[in-house]
C-alpha positions in Angstrom: 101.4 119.7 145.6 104.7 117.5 144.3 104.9 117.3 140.9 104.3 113.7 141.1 100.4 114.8 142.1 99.7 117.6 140.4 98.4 116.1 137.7 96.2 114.6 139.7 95.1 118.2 141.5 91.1 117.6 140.4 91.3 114.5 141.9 92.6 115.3 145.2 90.4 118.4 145.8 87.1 116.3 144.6 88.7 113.6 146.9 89.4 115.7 149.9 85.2 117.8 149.4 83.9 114.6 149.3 85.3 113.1 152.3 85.3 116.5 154.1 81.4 117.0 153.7 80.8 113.3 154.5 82.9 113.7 157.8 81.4 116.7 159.0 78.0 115.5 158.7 78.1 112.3 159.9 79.3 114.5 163.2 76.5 116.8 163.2 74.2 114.0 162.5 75.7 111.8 165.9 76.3 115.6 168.1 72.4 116.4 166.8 70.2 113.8 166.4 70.0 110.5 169.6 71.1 107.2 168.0 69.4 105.1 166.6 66.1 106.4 165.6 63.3 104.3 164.8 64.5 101.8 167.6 61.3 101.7 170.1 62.1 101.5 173.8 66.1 102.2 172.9 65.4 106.5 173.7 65.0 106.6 169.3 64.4 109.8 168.6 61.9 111.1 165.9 62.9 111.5 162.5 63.8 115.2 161.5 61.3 115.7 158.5 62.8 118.0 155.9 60.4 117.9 152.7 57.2 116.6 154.6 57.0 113.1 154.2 59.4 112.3 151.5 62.5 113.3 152.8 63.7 113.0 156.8 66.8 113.4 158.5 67.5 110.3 161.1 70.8 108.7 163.0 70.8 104.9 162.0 73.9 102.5 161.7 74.6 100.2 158.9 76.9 97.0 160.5 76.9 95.5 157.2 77.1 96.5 153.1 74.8 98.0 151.0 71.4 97.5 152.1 72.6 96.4 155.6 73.9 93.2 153.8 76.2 90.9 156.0 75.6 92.9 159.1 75.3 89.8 161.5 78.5 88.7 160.6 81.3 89.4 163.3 84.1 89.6 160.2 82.2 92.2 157.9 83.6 94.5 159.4 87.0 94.3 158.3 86.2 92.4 155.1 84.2 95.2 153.6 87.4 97.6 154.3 89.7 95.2 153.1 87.5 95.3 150.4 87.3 99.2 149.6 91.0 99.0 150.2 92.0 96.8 146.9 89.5 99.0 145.4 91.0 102.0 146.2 94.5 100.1 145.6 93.4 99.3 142.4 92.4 102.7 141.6 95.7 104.3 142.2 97.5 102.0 140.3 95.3 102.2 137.2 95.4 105.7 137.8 97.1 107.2 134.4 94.3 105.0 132.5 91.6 106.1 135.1 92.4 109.8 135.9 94.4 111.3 133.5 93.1 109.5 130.1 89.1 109.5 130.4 87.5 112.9 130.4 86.1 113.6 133.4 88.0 110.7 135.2 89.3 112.7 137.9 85.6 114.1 139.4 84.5 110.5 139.0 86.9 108.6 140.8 86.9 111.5 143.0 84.0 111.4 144.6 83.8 107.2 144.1 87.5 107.1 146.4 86.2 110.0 148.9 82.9 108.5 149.1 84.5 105.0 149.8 87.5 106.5 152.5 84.3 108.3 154.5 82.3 104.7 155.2 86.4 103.0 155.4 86.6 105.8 158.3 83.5 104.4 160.0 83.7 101.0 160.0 86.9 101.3 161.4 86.4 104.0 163.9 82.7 103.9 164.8 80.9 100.6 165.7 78.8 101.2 162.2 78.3 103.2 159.4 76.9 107.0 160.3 73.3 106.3 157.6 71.1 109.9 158.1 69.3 110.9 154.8 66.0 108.6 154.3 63.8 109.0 151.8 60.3 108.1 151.3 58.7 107.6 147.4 56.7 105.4 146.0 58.6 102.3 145.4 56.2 100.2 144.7 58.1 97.9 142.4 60.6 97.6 145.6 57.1 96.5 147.9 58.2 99.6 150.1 57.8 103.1 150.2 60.8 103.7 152.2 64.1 103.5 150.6 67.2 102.6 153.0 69.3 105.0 154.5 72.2 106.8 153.5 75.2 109.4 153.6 76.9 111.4 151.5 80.0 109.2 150.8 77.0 106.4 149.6 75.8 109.4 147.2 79.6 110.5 146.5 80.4 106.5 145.6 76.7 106.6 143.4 77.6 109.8 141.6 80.7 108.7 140.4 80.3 105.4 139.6 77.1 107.4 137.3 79.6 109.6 136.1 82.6 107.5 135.1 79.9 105.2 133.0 78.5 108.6 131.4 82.1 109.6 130.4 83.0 106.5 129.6 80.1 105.8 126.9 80.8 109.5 125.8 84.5 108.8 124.8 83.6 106.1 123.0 80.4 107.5 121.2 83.0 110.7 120.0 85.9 108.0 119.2 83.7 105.9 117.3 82.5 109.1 115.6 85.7 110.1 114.9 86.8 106.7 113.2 83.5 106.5 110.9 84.6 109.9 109.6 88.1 108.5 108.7 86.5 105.9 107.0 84.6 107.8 104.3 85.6 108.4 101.2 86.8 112.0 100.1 84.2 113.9 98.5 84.3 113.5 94.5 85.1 117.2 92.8 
């Protein structure tokens, strides 16, 4: 790696795991499992269920944002990508502040910009985002048991986002410990 990037080196290999496990299984989920299941009369194919009811394995698509938001909207599309590109934009030009200066910064943003570049991918080279893990729990306050779909760059994008919060109330938890000690007086003798 240049120079230039290796200071970044956590980054890039969080980055490139991220993507890389998000890619490969988005293929194995459209090679493996008929698109789209739950879609009656369309050949659907019957959800793969992994721990009984809770968790199953299916092939839907996601045209729109989180939650399927937007979808009917010929433009979302390319608006959500512009979108995760001034994100991602953003991120590297913030990077020293981001990366370098937070603890834990670079597994963070790591997984948040791989997570982000694996639906990018899709949206621009598949006709939706590859969703395959569902899970079923009782979420009652939601009125549904049934959670919506995801991937692994939707967890990668969740984890980080989790984590760069965590480190971020961390930092300032020690700094403000730190500056209270300052602030006391010296012990009398």
């Amino acid at each position: 790696m240049g120079s230039r990037l290796a200071p970044y080196a956590r980054f890039w290999a969080v980055l490139g795991t991220a993507l890389s496990l998000d890619q490969l299984t988005k293929l194995l989920v459209v090679r493996h499992i008929p698109y789209p299941t739950y879609e009656a009369g369309l050949g659907a194919a019957d959800p793969i269920r992994l721990l009984g009811d809770a968790v199953w394995l299916v092939h839907v698509g996601n045209r729109g944002a989180a939650w399927g938001l937007g979808a009917g909207h010929p433009l979302t599309k390319f608006v959500l990508a512009g979108l995760a590109f001034l994100v991602l934009a953003f991120v590297w030009f913030k990077r020293r502040e981001l990366l370098r200066e937070l603890a834990g910064g670079q597994l963070a943003f790591g997984l948040f910009v791989g997570g982000a570049l694996g639906n990018v991918i899709d949206r621009l080279f598949r006709d939706h985002v590859v969703d395959f893990v569902d899970v079923h729990l009782p979420f009652e306050l939601l009125g549904s048991r049934r959670w919506p779909a995801f991937n692994v760059a939707d967890a990668a994008i969740c984890a980080g986002v989790a984590l760069y919060f965590a480190f971020l109330w961390r930092q300032e938890r020690d700094l403000r410990r730190q500056l209270m000690s300052h602030d006391r007086p010296p012990p009398e003798a």
